[in-house]
N, C-alpha and C positions, 0 to 999 in steps of 0.2 A: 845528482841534485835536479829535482824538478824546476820547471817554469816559475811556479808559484813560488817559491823556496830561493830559486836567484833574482823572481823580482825583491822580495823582502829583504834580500842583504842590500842589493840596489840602492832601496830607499835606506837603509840602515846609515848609509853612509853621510856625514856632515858635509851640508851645504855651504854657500858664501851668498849670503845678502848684504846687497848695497843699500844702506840707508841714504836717502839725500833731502836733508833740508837745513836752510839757513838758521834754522836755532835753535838753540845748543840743547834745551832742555827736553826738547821733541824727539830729538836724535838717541838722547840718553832712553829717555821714557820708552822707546820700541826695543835699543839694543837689551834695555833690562827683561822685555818679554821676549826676544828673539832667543837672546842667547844658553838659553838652557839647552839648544837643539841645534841652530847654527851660528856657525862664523860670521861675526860681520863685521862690515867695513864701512865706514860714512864720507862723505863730503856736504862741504856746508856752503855749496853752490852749486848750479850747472853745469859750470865750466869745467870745477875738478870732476863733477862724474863724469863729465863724456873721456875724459882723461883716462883714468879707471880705466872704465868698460873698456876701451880702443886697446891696455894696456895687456888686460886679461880676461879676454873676451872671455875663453874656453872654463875659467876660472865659478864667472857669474852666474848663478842661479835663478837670481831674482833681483830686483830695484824696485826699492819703495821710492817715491817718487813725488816730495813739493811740488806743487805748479807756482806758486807767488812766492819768487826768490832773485834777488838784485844778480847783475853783470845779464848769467843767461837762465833765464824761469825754464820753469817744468817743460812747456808747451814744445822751445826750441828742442830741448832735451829728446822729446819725442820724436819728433822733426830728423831730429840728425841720427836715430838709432832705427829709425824704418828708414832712413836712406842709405843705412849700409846692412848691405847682406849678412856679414859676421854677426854686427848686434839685433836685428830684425828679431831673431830666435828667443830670446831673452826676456822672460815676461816681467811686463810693468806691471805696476800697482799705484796707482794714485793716490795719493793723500790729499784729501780737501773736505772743507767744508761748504762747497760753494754748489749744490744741486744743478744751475745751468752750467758746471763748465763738465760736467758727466758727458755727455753727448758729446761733446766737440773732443775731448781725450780718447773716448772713444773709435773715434774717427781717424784720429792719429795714433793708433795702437795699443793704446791700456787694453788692461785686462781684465783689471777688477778694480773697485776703489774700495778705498778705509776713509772711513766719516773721523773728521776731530768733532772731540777730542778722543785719546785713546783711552777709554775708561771701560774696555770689554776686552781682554787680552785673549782670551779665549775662542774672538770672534776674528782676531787678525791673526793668530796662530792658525785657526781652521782655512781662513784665505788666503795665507802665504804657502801651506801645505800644498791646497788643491790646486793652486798654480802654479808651482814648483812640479807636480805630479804630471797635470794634465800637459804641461810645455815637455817632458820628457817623455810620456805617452807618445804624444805627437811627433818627437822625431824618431823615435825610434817606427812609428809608421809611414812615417815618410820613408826612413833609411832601409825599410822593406816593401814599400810599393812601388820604388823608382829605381831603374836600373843604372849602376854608376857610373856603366860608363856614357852613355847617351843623355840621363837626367826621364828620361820616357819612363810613364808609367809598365811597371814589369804585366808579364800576360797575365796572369790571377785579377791583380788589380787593374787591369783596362776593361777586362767585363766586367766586373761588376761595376764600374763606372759606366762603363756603357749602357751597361743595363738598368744602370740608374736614369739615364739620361733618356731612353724609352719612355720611363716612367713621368720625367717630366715635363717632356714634349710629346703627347699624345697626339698620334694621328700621322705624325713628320716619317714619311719614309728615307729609309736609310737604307745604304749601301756600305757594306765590308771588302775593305783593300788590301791583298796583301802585295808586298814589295819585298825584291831581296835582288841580292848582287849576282851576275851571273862568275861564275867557276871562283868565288871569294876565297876561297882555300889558296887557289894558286896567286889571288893576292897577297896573301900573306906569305905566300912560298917566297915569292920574287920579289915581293918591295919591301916583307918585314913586316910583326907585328903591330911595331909603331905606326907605320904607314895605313896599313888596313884599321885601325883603330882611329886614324883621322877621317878616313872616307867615313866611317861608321858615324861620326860625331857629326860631319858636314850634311851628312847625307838626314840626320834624326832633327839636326836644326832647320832644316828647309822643312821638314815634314811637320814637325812641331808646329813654326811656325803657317802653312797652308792650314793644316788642321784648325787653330786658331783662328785664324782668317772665314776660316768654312764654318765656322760654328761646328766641328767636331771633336775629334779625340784622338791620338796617337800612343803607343804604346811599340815596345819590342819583344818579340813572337819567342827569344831565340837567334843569339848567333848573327846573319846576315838579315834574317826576316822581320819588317816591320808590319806592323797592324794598326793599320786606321779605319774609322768608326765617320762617313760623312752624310751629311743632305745629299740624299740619290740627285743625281741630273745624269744628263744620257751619255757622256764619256768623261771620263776623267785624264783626258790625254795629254790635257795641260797642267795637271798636277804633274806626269810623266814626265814632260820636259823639265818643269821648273827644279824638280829634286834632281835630274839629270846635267841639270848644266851645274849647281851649286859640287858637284862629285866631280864634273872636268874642269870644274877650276881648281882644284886640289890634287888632281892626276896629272894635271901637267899635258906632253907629250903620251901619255901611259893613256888608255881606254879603260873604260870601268862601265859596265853594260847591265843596265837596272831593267828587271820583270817587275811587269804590275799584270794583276789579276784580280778580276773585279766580279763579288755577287752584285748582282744590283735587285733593290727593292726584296732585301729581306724581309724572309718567312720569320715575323712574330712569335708563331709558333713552335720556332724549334728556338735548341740554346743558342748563346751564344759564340760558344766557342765550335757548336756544328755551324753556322756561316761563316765563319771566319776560315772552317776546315772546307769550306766552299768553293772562298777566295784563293785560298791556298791550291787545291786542285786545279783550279785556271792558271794559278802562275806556275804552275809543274809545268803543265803542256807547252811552254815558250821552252824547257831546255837542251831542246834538240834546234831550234830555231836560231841562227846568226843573223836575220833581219828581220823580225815579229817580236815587239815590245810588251804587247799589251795584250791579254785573254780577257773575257767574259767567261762567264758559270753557264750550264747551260744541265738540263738534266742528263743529257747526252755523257757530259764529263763525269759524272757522277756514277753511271752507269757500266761507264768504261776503267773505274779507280776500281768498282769492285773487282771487276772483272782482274782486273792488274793485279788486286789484291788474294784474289780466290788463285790464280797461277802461279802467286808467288809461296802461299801457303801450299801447294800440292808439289813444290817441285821435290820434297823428299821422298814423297811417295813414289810419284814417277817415275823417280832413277831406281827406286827398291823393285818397281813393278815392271822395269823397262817398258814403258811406256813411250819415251824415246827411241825413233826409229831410225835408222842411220838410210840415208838413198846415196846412192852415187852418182854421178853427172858424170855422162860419157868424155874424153879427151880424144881428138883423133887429130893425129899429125896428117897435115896436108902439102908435105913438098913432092909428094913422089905422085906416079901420074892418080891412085886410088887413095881416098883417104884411109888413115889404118887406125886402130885403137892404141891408145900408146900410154893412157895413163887414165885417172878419173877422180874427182874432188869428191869429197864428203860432205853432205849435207846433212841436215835433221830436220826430222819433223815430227811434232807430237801427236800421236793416236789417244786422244783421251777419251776414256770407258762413258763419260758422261756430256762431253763437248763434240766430239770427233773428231777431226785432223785440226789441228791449231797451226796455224801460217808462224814459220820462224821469224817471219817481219813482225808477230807480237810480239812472241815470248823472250825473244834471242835480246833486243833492244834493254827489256826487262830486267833481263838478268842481268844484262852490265850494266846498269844503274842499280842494280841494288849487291853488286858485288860477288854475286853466283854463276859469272861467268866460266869463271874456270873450273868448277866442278862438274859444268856439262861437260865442259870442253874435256874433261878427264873420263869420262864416260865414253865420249866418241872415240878417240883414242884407242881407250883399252880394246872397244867392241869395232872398231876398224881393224887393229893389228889380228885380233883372231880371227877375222873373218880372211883378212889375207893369209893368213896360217891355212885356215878352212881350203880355200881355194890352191893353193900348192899341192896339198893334200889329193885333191878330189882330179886335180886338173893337170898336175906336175908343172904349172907356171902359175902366174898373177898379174895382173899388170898391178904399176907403181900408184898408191894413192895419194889426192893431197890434203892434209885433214889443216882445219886455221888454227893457230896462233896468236892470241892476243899479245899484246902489251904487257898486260896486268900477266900472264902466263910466265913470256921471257923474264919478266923480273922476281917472281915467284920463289922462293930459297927451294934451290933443289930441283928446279926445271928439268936440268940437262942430265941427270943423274936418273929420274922419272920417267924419261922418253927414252934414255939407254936401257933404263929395265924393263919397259914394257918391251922393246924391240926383242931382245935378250930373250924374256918370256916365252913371247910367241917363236922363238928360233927362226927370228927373220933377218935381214938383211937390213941398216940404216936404210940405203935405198931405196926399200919397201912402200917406207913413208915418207914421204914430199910435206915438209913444211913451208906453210902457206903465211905470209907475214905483211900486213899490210902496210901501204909506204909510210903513212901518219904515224907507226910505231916506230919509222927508223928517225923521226923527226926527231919527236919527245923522247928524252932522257935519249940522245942520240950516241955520245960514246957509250954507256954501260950497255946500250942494245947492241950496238955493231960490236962491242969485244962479247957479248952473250953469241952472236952471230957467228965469230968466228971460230969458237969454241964447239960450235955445233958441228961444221963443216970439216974441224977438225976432228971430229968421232964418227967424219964418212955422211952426217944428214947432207940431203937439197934444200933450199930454201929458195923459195918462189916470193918475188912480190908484190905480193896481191893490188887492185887498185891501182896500178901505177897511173899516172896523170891525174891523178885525184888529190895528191897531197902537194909539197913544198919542196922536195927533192930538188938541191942544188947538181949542175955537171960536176963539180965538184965531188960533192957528197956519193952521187952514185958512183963515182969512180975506184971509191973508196968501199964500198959496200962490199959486204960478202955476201952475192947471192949466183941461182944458178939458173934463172929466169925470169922474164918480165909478166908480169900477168895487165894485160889492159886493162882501164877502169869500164865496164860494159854504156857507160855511156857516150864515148865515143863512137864506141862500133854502131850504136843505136842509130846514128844520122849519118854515117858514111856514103850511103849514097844519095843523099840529097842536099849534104851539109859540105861544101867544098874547104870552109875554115877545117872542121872535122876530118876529113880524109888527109889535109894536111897534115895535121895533127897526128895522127894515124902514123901516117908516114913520115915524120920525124922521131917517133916513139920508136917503131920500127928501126930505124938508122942508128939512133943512139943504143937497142939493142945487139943489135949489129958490132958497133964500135966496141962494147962490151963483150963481145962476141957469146951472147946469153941469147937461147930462142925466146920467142915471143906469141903469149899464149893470148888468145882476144875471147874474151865469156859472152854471154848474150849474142851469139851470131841467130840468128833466128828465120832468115831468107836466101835462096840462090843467090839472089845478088850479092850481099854481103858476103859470103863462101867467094863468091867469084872473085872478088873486088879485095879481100884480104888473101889471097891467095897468086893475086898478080902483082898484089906490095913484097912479097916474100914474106908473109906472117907464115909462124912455122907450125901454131896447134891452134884447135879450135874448139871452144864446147859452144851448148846452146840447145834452143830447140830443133834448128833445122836438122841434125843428125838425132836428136836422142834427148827425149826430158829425162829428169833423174829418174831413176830404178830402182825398185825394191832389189834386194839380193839375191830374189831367185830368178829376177828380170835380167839381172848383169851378170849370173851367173852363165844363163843362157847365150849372153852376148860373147864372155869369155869363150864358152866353148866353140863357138862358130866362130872364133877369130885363131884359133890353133890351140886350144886346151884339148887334152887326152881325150 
């Protein structure tokens, strides 16, 4: 059934009009034209209609409506149905003969009037219809421009409100805001959808109301994301707060961490919803940030979405065209008097036919935000174990590599079965491969990791923990861990020699590896000094630049053979 077709049964259906006037033969005289079409119902005062109405609100359609009638007149009638929300919706119709009380009914919510006498049936059937019509038109575009749960105009209808509001403040420059909760999902994970469904309503009443106050417009984008339409001025950082504190009085002890992203002094000339896609791109860039609330647009950002966007669209090609180049980062154990080569990390990096080398610090971040992480990560993998396969082959050894492990990886259905077939495949050794697993993944989702963890080590893998000193790791928790290494966070090692807090540090990391009795690998070493200085801590392996930047495979292929290969 069409549109067309379910509005006409729609209206097919019999209505309820309330007649209200004090006498009796007036009452008769409309129900005898009304009623060939609807229901109706009288009272022969004010008092009983507001009775009525409060009784069956949902019931009413319409109110014809005396104003000059003993206890309570028409006017109070009015009075007391636009001060409640239930009956506000409810179209009046005024009955009078009195031309000066049109205006002032008006005023107080009629809709249409009927002149006494009624001696044109015809004319009060065509005005009872069309506001019967036009009152159910109208909610039904309320009940599709406003979203339910907030009361905010939905995105559709906030541009073109906005775009309206262009049209009728000419000249007024404007600024588009967007807003949204930082990691909102794991609100709901952790406090419940009831819960996040409060913030949302807390957080859309403050903004409503600012908007209001600004002479603008607010609207919701989707989800966490709100969209406001205001009078540009040069920061809006006090909007920032005031939506920000209305959400921690509702979180309690709990944190709830709002992005605002701001175009300012919208382009006229584009749509609406590209500045709002503007705004929106400012507030992306805050979600790597734990202390940065607030972005500006800048063309710069705009520049760099495509960019984000053009590497996200080529990465199927990439991996079809190997395009993806694996390097390796030398490992050399330094307890004995010469450093030796004892193992090497996996890196990647993109050779693009039309970019050239793309920095892992773009595209790597990219990918785990938009969920492609681990099919690079299955890439390197497979093209690391063959290349160790290669190397045995050519060389009758290998050293051990370490390729990373995500999070999103170890929870993957079928992880550990994956990594035993590749290993399998290539006819190598678990040992082979060094799994590399950062501390923040033994945090989150911390038992299902560590039983993933020991499952692994039970099929003969290493596991290294990347980062360490970077994340939350209780003595506790490490104690408890299944791993076979510590890997330092390279920002320690970074300021060891000038940084005395650091070398501390250092050297407690080291101790608690010790106690563990797991060596301890330190990345970024990049100077004598620091080789010197981790090496008289008892750190037990090192990469970095001062021995070796990463290597193409026929660079470390080179290095293998000079260190005891065939």
């Amino acid at each position: 059934m069409d549109e067309q077709n379910i509005k006409e049964g729609i209206h097919k259906l019999k209505r309820t009009v309330l007649v209200v006037d004090d006498e009796l033969i007036n009452r008769e005289l409309l129900g005898a034209i009304l009623q060939q079409k609807y229901d109706v119902i009288y009272a022969e005062n004010g008092r009983k209609a507001i009775d009525i109405v409060r009784k069956i609100p949902g019931r009413i359609s319409l109110v014809l409506l005396d104003l000059l009638m003993p206890e309570v007149n028409g006017y109070e009638v009015l009075k007391a149905m636009q001060a409640d929300p239930k009956l506000r919706k409810i179209p009046l119709i005024v009955l009078t003969s009195e031309k000066d009380a049109e205006v002032e009914s008006l005023q107080l919510g009629a809709t249409d009037f009927i002149p006494k006498p009624y001696n044109m049936p015809e004319v009060i059937m065509a005005r009872v219809q069309r506001s019967i019509e036009l009152a159910e038109d109208s909610d039904i575009i309320l009940a599709t421009e406003t979203d339910r749960l907030t009361g905010l105009y939905n995105k559709d209808f906030f541009f073109q409100y906005c775009t309206k509001s262009d049209v009728y403040v000419p000249g007024r420059q404007m600024d588009a805001i967007a807003v949204n909760v930082s990691r909102f999902h794991l609100v709901n994970e952790l406090k419940g959808r009831a819960f996040g469904d409060k913030i949302l309503c807390a957080l859309a009443d403050e903004i409503k109301y600012f908007a209001f106050q600004s002479e603008g417009l607010a609207g919701r984008g989707g989800s966490d994301l709100f969209l406001v339409y205001l009078p540009h001025c040069d920061s809006h950082r006090d909007f920032l707060e005031s939506i920000s504190d209305a959400t921690a009085e509702i979180a309690g002890e709990g944190r709830i961490n709002l992005r605002m992203g701001v175009y300012q002094n919208v382009d006229f000339s584009i749509s609406m919803e590209e500045r709002f896609d503007k705004a929106n791109i400012a507030c992306n860039t805050l979600r790597k940030s734990a202390s940065e609330h607030y972005a500006l647009y800048d063309s710069n950002l705009h520049e760099k979405e495509l960019f984000a966007e053009k590497l996200i669209d080529e990465m199927d090609k990439a991996l079809a065209q190997k395009q993806f180049k694996v390097v390796y980062q030398p490992k050399f154990n330094i307890k004995g008097e010469e450093p030796r080569l004892c193992s090497a990390e996996a890196l990647v990096r993109w050779q693009h036919p039309e970019l050239g080398m793309i920095s892992p610090g773009l595209f790597i971040p990219l990918f785990e935000e938009h969920g492609l992480i681990s099919r690079l990560d299955d890439y390197i993998w497979r093209d690391v174990a063959r290349q160790i396969r290669d190397w045995k082959n050519r060389f009758g050894t290998a050293v051990p590599v370490s390729v990373n492990v995500s999070r999103i990886d170890l929870l993957s259905q079928g992880f550990e079965e994956k990594m035993a077939d590749i290993v399998r495949g290539n006819e190598l050794q678990t040992s082979d491969m060094l799994l590399e697993i950062t501390e923040s993944a033994y945090t989150d989702s911390s038992d299902r990791i560590i039983d993933i963890a020991h499952s692994l080590r039970s099929r003969g893998f290493k596991l290294e923990m990347d980062d360490f000193g970077s994340g939350y790791s209780s003595l506790n928790m490490l104690a408890a861990l299944p791993i076979d290494a510590l890997k330092l966070d390279m920002k320690f090692v970074r300021n060891i020699c000038g940084n005395a807090k650091d070398l501390r540090m250092v050297q407690l990391m080291i101790e608690i590896a010790s106690f563990l009795n797991v060596p301890v690998i330190a990345e970024g070493v990049e100077t004598k000094e620091q080789y010197l200085l981790l090496k008289e801590n008892n750190c037990d392996i090192i990469q970095g630049y001062y021995f070796s930047k990463p290597l193409f495979v026929e660079q470390f292929s080179e290095l293998i053979a000079k260190q005891g290969g065939k």
